[in-house]
C-alpha positions in Angstrom: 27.1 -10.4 -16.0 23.0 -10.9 -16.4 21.3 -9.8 -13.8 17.4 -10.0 -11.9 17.3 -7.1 -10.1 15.3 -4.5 -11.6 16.6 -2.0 -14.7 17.0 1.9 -14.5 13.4 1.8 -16.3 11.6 -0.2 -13.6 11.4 -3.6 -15.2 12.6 -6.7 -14.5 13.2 -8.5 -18.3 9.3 -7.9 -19.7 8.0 -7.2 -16.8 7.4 -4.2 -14.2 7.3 -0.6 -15.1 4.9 1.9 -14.2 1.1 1.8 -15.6 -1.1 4.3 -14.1 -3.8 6.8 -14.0 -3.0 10.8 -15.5 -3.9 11.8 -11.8 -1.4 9.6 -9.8 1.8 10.3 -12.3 3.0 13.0 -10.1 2.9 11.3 -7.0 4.5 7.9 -8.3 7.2 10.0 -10.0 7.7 12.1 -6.7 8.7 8.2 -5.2 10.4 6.9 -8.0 12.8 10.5 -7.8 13.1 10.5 -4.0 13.0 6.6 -2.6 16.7 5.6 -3.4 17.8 9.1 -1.8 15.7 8.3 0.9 17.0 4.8 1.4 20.6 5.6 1.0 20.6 8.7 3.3 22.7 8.4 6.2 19.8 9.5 8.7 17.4 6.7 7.4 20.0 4.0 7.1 20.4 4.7 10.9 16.9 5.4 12.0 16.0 2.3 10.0 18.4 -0.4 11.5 17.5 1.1 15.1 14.0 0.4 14.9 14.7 -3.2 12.9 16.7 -4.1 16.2 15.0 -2.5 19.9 11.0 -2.3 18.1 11.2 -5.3 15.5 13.6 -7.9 17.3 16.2 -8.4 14.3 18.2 -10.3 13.3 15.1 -12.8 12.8 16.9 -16.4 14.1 18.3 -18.8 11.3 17.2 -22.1 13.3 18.4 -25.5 12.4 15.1 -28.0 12.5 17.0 -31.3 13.5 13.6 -33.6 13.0 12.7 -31.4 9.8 16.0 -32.0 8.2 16.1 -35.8 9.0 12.6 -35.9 7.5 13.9 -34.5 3.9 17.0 -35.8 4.0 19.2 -33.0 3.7 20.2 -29.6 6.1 17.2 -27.2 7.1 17.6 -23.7 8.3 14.7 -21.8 9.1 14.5 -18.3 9.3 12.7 -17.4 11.5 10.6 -14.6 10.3 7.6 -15.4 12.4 9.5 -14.1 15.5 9.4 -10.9 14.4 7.2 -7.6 16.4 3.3 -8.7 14.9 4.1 -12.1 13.7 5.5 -11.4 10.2 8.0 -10.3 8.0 6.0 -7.1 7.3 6.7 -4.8 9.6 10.0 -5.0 7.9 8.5 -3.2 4.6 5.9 -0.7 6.9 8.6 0.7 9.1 10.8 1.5 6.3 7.6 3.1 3.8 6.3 4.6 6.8 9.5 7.0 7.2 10.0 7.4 3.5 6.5 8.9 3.5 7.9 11.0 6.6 10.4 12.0 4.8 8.2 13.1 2.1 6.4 15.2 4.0 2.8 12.7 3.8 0.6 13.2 6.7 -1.8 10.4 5.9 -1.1 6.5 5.2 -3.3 4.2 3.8 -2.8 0.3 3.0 -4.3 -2.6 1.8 -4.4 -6.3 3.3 -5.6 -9.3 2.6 -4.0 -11.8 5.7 -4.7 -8.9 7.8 -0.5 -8.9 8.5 0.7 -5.9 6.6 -2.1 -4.3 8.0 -1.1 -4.8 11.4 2.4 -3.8 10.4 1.0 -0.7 9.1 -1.2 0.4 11.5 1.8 -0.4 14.1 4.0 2.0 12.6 1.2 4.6 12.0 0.9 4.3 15.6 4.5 4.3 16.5 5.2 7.4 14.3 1.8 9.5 15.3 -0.1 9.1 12.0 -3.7 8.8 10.6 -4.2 5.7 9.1 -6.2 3.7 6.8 -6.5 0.1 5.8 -8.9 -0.8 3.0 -9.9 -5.2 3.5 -11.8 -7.4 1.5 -15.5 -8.4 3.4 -14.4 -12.0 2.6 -11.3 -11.5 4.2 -12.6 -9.5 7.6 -14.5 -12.6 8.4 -12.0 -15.1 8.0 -9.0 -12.9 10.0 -11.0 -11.0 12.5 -8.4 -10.9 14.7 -6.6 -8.6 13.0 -9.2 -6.1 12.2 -9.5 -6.0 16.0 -5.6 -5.6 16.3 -5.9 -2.9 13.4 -8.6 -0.6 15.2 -7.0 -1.2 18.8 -3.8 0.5 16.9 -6.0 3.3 16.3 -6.6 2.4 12.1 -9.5 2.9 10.6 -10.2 -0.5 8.6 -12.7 -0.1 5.7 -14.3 -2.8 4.5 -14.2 -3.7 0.6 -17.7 -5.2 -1.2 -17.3 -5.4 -4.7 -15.6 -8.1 -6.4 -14.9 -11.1 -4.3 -14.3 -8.9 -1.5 -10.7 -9.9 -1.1 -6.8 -9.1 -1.6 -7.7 -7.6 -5.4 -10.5 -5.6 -4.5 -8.7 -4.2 -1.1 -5.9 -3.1 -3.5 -8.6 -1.3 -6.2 -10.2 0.7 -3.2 -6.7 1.9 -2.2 -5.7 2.7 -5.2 -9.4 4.6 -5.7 -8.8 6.8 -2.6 -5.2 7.9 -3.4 -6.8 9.3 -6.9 -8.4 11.4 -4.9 -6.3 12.0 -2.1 -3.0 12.5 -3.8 -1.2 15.9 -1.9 -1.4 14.3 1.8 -1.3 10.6 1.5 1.2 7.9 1.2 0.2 4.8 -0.1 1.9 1.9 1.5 1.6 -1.1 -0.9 2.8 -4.5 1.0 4.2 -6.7 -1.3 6.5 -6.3 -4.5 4.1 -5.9 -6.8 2.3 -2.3 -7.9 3.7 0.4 -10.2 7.6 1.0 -10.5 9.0 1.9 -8.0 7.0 -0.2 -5.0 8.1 -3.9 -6.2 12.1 -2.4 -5.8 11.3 -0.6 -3.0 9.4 -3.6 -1.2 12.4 -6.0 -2.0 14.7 -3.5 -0.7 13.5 -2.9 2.2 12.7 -6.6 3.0 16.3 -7.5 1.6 17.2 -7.3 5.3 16.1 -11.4 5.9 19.1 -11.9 2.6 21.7 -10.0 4.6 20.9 -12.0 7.6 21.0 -15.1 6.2 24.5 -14.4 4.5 25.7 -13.6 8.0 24.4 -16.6 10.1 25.0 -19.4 8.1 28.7 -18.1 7.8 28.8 -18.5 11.3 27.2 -21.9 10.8 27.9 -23.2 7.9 31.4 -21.6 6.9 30.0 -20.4 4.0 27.7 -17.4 3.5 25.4 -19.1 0.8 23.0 -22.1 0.7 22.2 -24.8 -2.3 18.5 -23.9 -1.8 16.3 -21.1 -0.8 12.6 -21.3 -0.4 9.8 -18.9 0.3 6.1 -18.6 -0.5 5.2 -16.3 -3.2 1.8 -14.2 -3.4 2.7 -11.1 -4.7 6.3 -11.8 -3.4 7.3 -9.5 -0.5 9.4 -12.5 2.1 10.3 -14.4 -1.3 12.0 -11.4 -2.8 13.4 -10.4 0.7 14.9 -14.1 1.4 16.6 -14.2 -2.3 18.0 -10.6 -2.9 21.7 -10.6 -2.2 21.0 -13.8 -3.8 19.7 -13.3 -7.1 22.7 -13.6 -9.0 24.6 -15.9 -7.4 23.9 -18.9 -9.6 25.2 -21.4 -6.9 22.1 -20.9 -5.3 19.0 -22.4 -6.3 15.7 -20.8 -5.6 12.1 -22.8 -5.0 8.9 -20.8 -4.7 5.8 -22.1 -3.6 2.6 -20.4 -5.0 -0.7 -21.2 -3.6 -2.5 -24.2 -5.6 -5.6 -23.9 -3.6 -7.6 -27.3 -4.6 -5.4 -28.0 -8.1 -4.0 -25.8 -10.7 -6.5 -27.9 -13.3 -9.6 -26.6 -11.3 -11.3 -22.8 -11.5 -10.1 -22.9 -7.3 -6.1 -21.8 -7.2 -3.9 -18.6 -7.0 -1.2 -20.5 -9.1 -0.4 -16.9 -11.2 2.6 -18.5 -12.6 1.5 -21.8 -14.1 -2.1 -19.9 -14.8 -1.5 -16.8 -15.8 -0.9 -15.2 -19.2 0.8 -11.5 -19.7 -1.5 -8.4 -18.6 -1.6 -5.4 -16.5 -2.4 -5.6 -12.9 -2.2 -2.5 -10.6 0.4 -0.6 -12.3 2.4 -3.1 -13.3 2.8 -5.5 -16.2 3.3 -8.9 -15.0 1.5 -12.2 -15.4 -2.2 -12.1 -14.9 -4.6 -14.7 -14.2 -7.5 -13.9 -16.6 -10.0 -15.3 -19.1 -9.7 -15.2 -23.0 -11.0 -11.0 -23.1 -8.6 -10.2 -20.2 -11.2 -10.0 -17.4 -9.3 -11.0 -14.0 -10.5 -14.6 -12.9 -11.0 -14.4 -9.2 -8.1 -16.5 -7.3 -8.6 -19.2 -4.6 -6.3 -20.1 -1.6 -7.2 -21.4 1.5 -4.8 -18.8 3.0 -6.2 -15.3 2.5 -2.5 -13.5 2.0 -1.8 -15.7 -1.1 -4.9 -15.4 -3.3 -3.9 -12.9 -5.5 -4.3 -13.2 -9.5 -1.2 -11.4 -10.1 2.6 -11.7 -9.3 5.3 -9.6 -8.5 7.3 -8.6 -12.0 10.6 -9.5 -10.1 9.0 -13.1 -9.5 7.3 -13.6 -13.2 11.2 -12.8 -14.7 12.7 -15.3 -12.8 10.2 -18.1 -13.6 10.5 -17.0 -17.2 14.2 -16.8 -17.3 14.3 -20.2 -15.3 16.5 -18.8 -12.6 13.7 -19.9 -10.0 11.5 -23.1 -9.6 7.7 -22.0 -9.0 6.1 -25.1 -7.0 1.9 -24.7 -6.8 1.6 -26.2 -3.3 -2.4 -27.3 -2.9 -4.4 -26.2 0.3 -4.3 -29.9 1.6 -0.7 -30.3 0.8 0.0 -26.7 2.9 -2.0 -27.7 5.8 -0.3 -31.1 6.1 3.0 -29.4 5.9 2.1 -26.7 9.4 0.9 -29.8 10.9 3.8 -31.5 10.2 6.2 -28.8 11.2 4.3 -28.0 14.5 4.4 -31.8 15.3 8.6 -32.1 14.3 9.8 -28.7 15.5 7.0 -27.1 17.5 6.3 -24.0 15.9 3.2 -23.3 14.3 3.4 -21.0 10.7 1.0 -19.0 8.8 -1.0 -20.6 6.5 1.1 -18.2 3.9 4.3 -20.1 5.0 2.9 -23.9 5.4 2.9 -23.6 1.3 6.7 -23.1 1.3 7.1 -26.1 4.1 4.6 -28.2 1.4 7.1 -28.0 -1.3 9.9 -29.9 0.6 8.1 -32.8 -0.2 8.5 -32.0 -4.4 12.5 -31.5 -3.8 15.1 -34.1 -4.6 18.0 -33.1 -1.7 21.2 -35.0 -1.7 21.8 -35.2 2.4 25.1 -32.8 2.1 22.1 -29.8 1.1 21.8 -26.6 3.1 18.3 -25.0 2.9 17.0 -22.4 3.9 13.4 -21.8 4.3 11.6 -19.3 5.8 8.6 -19.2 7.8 7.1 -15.6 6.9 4.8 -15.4 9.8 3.2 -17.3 12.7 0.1 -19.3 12.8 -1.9 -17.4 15.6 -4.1 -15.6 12.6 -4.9 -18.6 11.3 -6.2 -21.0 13.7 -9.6 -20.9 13.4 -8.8 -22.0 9.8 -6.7 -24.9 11.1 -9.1 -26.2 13.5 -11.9 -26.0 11.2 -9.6 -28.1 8.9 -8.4 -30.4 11.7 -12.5 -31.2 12.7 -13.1 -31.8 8.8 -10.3 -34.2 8.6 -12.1 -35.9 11.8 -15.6 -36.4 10.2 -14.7 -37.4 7.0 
C-alpha cells in the first residue's frame, strides 16, 4: 500500500530531505541517528505521556459545537487544542524536543517564532527542565504579539529581535539557523513546525501525532467509529495539520482540508498561499514548495496572522497537495476573521487568528448532514486580540 508518511531517506514523494550547510552535517546527522531511539525508548515514552497529562492537560477535549454544526449542515467536532498549558498545540512539539535534546546531552536551546506560541512553549519547557534559552523573533512580529515576548522573558528567555528582511517568521528562522553554525557542540535547535532539514518535519509530526491518537479514541466513544469523513487544520509550515492527520494519512476514508493563509487574495503580491503560489525550491533545509520570483529570490509572504506567513510549506504537506490526497483551501484575512467572530458568537470560544483560517474554510465545503468533522482549533485567541479589535473598529468606520 502507498503511503504519506515520510521514506527511510527523509522525503515525502519529491519533497523533504536534508539540505544544509558543511558545518551543521554532524549535528543534523547526530538527530537523524538518535531521534527515533529517543522516541521509542521506554524512559521517554513514559516521561513524555506524564508531562502531556499533569503539565500540558491532555487529552485536549473533542467538543461537539451544536450551533456550528447546524450552521454547516453536517457534524462538527472540535478539538480542542486551545485548551492546552500556553494556549496552543505547541507545547506538545517543545516538551518532547526539549528532552530529546536532554537526552542528547545539549545544554543550550534556542528557537524561532513568529506567533510568539512556540516560543512560549519553548521557553516553558526551558524553564521547566532548568535550561538557557534563546528565542530569535522577527521586529515586525515583536510589535504585533508583545504579549508573548513579555510571557517569553518572564520564563527567563532571552528573545532576540530579528531586522533584516521583513523582520518576520523567515528571517527569525535564518538567525537561528545562523547561531547554531556557530554554536553547534552545546545547542539544540528546536524548530516548531514540520518543516526544516530531515529529520525535524518527522520528528515535529511525531511528536504532535498525539492530537491523531486522541481523536481516534474520542470519537470512538462518540461516534462508534474511530475515523471522521473530514479533517481540517490550518497549515503554515504544518505542525497542528500534520499532528491532527497522522494516524490518518492513509486511511483513504478520510478526507483531509487544509486551510493556508490567503491574506488579501492569492491574485495579489499580499498572501502566504505557498501551495497555490509557490513553485519547487529549497527553503531551510528542506526541498519543498517555495514562494519565489522568476530567479528564485523568496517573495516576502502576507497574512494577517503572524504564525502563518511563511513562503514555504512543510514537505509532508506539499506531497499531499501534489498527490491529491489533501484539499489546500487559501482562506483570506477577511474570510478568517469572520470565521473567529462567528465561532465566538455560536460556541463561545475565541481561536487564534492561526485557527480562524481553518473555521473560514467550512464555508468552501459541500457536507451532506450525516458528515463527522473534525476541526481543530490550534490555539486561543488571547495573543491576538489587539488584532481583532483593531479589525472589529475598522469594520465600524468603514
Amino acid at each position: 500500500m502507498k503511503s504519506f508518511q515520510v521514506d527511510q531517506n527523509g522525503y515525502y514523494g519529491e519533497f523533504g530531505g536534508a539540505y544544509i550547510p558543511e558545518v551543521l552535517y554532524q549535528n543534523v546527522e547526530d538527530l537523524k541517528k538518535n531521534y527515533l531511539q529517543i522516541i521509542e525508548s521506554e524512559s521517554f515514552k513514559k516521561e513524555f505521556a506524564l508531562l502531556l497529562r499533569d503539565y500540558v492537560g491532555r487529552p485536549s477535549p473533542l467538543y461537539y459545537a451544536k450551533r456550528l454544526s447546524n450552521k454547516y449542515g453536517c457534524k462538527i467536532y472540535l478539538k480542542r487544542e486551545d485548551l492546552n498549558h500556553t494556549g496552543a498545540h505547541k507545547i506538545n512539539n517543545a516538551i518532547g524536543q526539549v528532552l530529546i535534546a536532554k537526552a542528547m546531552g545539549k545544554t543550550k536551546i534556542i528557537a524561532e517564532t513568529g506567533a510568539g506560541q512556540h516560543g512560549v512553549a519553548t521557553a516553558t519547557v526551558a524553564a521547566l527542565m532548568n535550561m538557557e534559552c534563546i528565542v530569535f523573533m522577527g521586529k515586525t512580529d515583536i510589535e504585533r504579539q508583545h504579549m508573548n515576548v513579555q510571557r517569553m522573558e518572564m520564563l527567563g528567555t532571552e528573545v532576540r529581535p530579528v531586522t533584516s528582511g521583513n523582520m518576520t517568521l523567515k528571517d527569525a528562522t535564518n538567525e537561528a539557523i545562523r547561531y547554531w553554525c556557530c554554536h553547534p557542540e552545546d545547542t539544540y535547535y528546536v524548530i516548531g513546525s514540520t518543516v526544516g532539514p530531515h529529520p525535524y518535519p518527522d520528528m515535529v509530526a511525531r511528536l504532535q501525532s498525539v492530537i491523531s491518537k486522541e481523536i481516534k479514541e474520542q470519537l470512538k466513544e462518540k461516534e462508534g467509529r474511530d475515523y471522521p469523513d473530514y479533517l481540517m487544520a490550518c497549515v503554515g509550515g504544518g505542525s497542528n495539520a500534520a499532528g491532527t492527520i497522522y494516524h490518518y494519512i492513509d486511511d483513504t476514508r478520510v478526507k483531509i482540508v487544509l486551510a493556508e493563509a490567503g491574506g488579501k487574495g492569492i491574485d495579489t503580491p499580499y498572501t502566504a498561499a505557498t501551495i497555490q503560489c509557490g513553485r519547487l525550491g529549497i527553503i531551510h533545509g528542506a526541498k519543498t514548495l517555495v514562494m519565489q520570483t522568476e530567479d528564485g529570490q523568496i517573495i516576502e509572504p502576507y497574512s494577517i496572522s503572524a504564525g502563518l506567513d511563511y513562503p514555504g510549506i512543510g514537505p509532508i504537506h506539499a506531497n499531499l497537495a501534489e498527490q491529491h490526497r489533501a484539499t489546500i483551501l487559501a482562506v483570506n484575512d477577511d474570510e478568517a476573521m469572520d470565521a473567529a467572530f462567528e465561532l465566538t458568537r455560536l460556541e463561545g470560544i475565541i481561536p487564534a487568528i492561526e485557527s480562524a483560517h481553518a473555521l473560514g474554510a467550512l464555508s468552501k465545503v459541500k457536507f451532506n448532514p450525516e458528515d463527522v468533522v473534525v476541526l481543530t482549533v490550534s490555539g486561543r485567541g488571547d495573543k491576538d486580540m489587539d488584532t481583532f479589535i483593531n479589525y472589529m473598529e475598522n469594520k465600524k468606520n468603514k
